[in-house]
N, C-alpha and C positions, 0 to 999 in steps of 0.2 A: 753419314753411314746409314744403309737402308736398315731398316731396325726386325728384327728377329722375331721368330714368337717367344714369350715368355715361358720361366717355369711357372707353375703354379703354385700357390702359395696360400698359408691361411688367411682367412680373412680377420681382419679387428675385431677388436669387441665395439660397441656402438657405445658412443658417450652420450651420457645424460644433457642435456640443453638449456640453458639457460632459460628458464621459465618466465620470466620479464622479455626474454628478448623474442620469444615466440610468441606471446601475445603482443608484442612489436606489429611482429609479421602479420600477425592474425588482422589485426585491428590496418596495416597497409592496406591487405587486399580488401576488406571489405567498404574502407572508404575511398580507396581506388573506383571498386565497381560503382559505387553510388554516384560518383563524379561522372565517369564512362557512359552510366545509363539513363540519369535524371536528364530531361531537358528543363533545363533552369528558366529559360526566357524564349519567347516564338523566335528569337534568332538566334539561340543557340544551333550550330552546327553538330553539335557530342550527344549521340544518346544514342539507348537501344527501342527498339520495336518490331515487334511481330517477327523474330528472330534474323533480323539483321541489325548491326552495329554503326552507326554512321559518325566520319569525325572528320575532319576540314569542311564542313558543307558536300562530302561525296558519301555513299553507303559505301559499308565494306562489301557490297553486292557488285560494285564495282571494278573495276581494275585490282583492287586489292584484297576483294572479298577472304583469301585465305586466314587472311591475320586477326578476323573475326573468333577464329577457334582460341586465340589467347585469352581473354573476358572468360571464354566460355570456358575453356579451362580451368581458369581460376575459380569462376563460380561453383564447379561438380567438386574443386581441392574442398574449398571454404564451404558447402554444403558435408561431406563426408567429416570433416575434423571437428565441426559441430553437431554431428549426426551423433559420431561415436561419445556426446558430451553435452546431450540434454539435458541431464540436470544439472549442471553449472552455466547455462544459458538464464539471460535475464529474457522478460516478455519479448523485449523486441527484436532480439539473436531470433527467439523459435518463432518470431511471428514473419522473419525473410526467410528461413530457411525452405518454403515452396514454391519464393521467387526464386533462390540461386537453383534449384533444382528443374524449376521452369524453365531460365533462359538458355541453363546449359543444353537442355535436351533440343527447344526451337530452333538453336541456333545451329543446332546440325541437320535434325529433321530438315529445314529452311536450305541449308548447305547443300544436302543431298539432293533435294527437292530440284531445285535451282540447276545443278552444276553438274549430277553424275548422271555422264553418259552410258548406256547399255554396256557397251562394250567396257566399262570400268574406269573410262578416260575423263578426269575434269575438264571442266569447259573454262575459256575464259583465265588460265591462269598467266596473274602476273611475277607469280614468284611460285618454286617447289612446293609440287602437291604434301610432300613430307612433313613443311611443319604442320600441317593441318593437319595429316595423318596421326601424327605423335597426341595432340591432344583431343580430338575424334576418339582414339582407342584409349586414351586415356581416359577421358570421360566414359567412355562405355564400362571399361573393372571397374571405376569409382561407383557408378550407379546398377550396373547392370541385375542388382538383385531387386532393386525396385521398379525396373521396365516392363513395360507391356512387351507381350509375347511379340506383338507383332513389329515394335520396333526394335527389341531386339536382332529379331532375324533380318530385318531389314538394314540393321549397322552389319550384322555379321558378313553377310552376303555382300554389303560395299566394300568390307576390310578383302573379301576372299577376290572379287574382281578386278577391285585394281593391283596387286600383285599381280595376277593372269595378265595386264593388261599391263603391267613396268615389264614383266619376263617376257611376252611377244615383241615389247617395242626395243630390248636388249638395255632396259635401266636397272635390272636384276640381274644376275643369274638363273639360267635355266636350264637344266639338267635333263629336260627331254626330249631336245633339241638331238636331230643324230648328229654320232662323233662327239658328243660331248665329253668321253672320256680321255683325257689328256690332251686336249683342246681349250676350247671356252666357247665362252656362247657371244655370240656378233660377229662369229667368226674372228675374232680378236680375243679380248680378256675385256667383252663387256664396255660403256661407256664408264670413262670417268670422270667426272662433271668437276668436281671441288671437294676439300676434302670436308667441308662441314657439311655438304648435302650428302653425301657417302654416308658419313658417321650416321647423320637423319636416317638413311636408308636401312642401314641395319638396327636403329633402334625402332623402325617401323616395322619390318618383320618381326623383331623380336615381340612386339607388343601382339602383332597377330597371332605369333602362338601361344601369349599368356591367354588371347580373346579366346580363341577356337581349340585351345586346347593338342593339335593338329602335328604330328613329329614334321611331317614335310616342311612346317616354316620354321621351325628352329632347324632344320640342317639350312634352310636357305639362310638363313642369320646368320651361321658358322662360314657359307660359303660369301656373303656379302662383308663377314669382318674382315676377312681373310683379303678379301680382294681392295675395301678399303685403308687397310697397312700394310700390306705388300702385292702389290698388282704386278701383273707381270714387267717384268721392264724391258724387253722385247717390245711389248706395244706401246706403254705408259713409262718410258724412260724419263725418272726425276720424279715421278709423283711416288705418295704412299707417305709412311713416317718413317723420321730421319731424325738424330739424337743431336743434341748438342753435347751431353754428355750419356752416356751409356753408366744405366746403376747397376749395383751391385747386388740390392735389394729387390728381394721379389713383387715386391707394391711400387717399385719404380719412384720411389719417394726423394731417391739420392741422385736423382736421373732428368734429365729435362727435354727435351722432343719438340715434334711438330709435326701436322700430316698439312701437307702440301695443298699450297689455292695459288692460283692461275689465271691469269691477264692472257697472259701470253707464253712465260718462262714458269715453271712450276718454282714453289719459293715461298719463305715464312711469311706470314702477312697478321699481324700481332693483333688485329681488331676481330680479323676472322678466325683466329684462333680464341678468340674469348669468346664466340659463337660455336666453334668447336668443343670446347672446354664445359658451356651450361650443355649442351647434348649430353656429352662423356657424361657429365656428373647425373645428370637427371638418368640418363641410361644404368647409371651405378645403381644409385638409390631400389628404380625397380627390381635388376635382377643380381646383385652383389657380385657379381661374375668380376673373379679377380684377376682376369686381363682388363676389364674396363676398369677395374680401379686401377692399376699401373699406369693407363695409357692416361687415367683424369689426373692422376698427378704428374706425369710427363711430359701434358700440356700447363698446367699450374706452373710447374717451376720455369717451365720456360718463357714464364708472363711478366715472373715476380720480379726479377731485374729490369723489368719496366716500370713500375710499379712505383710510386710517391707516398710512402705508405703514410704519411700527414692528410693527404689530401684526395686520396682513393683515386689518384688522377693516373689512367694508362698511358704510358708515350708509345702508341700506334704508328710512328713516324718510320717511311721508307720501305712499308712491308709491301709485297709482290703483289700486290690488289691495289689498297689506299694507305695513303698516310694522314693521320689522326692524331690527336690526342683526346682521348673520352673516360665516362668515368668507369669504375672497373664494375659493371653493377651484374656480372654472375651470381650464379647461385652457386657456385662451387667452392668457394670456402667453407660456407657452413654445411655441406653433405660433405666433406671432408674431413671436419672434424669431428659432425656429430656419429658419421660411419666407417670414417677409412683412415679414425688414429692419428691423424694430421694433429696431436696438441702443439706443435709449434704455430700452427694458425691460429689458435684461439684467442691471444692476446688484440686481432684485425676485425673481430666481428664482428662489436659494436660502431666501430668507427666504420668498418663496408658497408652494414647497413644503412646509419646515419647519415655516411658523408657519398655514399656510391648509389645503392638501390633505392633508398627512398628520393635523392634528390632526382633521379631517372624516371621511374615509375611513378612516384605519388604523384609530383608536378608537373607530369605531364597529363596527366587524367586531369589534375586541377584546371589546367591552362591549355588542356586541347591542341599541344603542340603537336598532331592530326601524324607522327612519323610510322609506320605500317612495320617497320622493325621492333620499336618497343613496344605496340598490341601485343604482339608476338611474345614478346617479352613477359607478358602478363602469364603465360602457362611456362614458357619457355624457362623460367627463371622464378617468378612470384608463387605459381603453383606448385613448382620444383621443390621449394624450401616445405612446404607441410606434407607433401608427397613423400620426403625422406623420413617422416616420423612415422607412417601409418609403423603399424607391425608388418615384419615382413613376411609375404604371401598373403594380405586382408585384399588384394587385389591380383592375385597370383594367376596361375595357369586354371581355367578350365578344365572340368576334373569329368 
């Protein structure tokens, strides 16, 4: 069943965090990035320089240059959550804190440099401009009070082009298109790609109006959610979200769902739904918006009966994309419980981290298993978990 908008509902109180288990996390990312950035030996293939990220022997300047922004993500999180906590920092926390804040900034500077064309369009890409967008603007609230004027404007001005440049090429919506009223823009209802680059899409708007402050991109967010879980089905007939079970609860908590990825036949596909699922939740964490919390636990429950919960192992097998089994190394467990009331997850935490996200993340930084998915990972998901704890709004709307 094509799934409805919701009512709205209040949102949880925030749970306090297990304090061991975030200095877990803390201490992941920052020996992740040391792994990522050191080159160990002249044949090391894994390191950073002069704001590009290299790992199989190829730079991320190359074919995969986007997945660059995950490192770099992580580094502005792990810069900001030891910023707000100088004095419990030992010498050598305060003495990287001008590296993570360095390579974050090179590594977009270098991005932009490199890859954005006038007209707003990346160059060169092998996978969605989006997730590089999501932690681009994310790095930008984590630092933006410590930027130079001139790179400031210089991010803003990329954030505001390439929107101009998704609504001209019809991967937006766009409203100023004639006829657009009781129409759609492409002359159809818009491209729709998959639904985890959809979900990317509108946590990329969203994040330009927390940047620029701007009402036009948060109604474009409203008009890209909208279009993300219910597109038209005249054009997009099967795609959008679709319940397995329909809750009764307004957090969608008792409820289980899926927004549609596509081969060929629109259809659940249980790997890309846990790429679904760290968007929703990182999506949550920024703006509490309690349709995106519905829809993160909509996708959660619709995981969890895959789910080996001994062994953190996903069974991915027969979804409408690929079949898999991997480990479940989201970040949405823990922005679940520690924001959206989920204490039936808490008892999964320590063993998701232990047995899912670190065996994912940490050793593949160790051992340079060079996969352009889990860079990604690094903001997508590692950045995600310190991200849910700022205070919320220390990275808000532009005022």
């Amino acid at each position: 069943m094509l799934a409805q908008s919701p009512a709205q509902g209040l949102l949880p109180a925030p749970a306090k965090p297990d304090p061991a288990l975030v200095q877990e996390i803390v201490q992941m990312i920052d020996t992740s990035l040391t792994h990522l950035a050191e080159k160990s030996s002249p044949d090391d293939p894994q390191y950073y320089e002069d704001g590009i990220w290299h790992f199989g022997g190829k730079p991320m300047a190359g074919k995969c240059w986007t997945f660059s922004a995950g490192p770099a993500g992580a580094a502005a999180a792990l810069w900001k959550w030891r910023q707000d906590r100088l004095d419990t920092l030992d010498d050598a926390a305060k003495a990287r804190q001008d590296w993570l804040r360095r390579v974050a900034i090179e590594t977009f500077e270098t991005a932009l440099k490199d890859h954005l064309k006038p007209d707003g369009d990346l160059s060169d890409l092998a996978s969605h401009r989006e997730f590089f967008n999501i932690d681009f603007i994310t790095t930008y609230l984590l630092l933006k009070d410590t930027l130079d004027d001139d790179i400031r404007q210089r991010w803003l001005d990329a954030m505001r082009r390439q929107v101009d440049w998704m609504m001209k090429t019809g991967n937006l919506p766009n409203p100023t298109l004639p006829g657009w009223e009781g129409k759609s823009w492409k002359g159809t209802d818009g491209w729709y790609v998959n639904g985890n680059v959809e979900l990317c899409k509108a946590e990329f708007v969203y994040l330009v109006w927390q940047a620029t402050g701007e009402q036009k991109y948060k109604d474009l967010y409203e008009l890209q959610w909208k279009h993300t879980l219910r597109p038209s089905q005249q054009r997009w007939k099967g795609y959008g979200l679709f319940f397995f079970k329909e809750p009764a609860r307004a957090d969608g908590s008792d409820g289980s769902a899926f927004v549609t990825e596509a081969n060929n036949v629109p259809g659940f596909d249980p790997e890309y739904g846990m790429l679904q699922l760290s968007t929703a939740a990182r999506l949550y964490a920024k703006s509490r918006d309690p349709r995106v919390l519905r829809l993160t636990n909509l996708l959660l429950n619709s995981l969890l009966p895959r789910l080996d919960r001994k062994t953190m192992i996903l069974d991915a097998t027969y979804g409408s994309r690929h079949s898999v089994t991997t480990q479940f190394s989201t970040c949405a467990p823990e922005i679940l419980v520690w924001l959206g009331g989920r204490d039936d997850l808490s008892p999964l935490l320590a063993d998701h981290i232990n047995k899912a996200v670190k065996p994912v993340l940490l050793e593949s930084a160790r051992k340079n298993w060079g996969h352009p998915g889990i860079y990604r990972a690094y903001g997508f998901d590692l950045a995600a978990l310190l991200e849910a704890l700022f205070p919320q709004g220390a990275s808000g709307p532009a005022r």
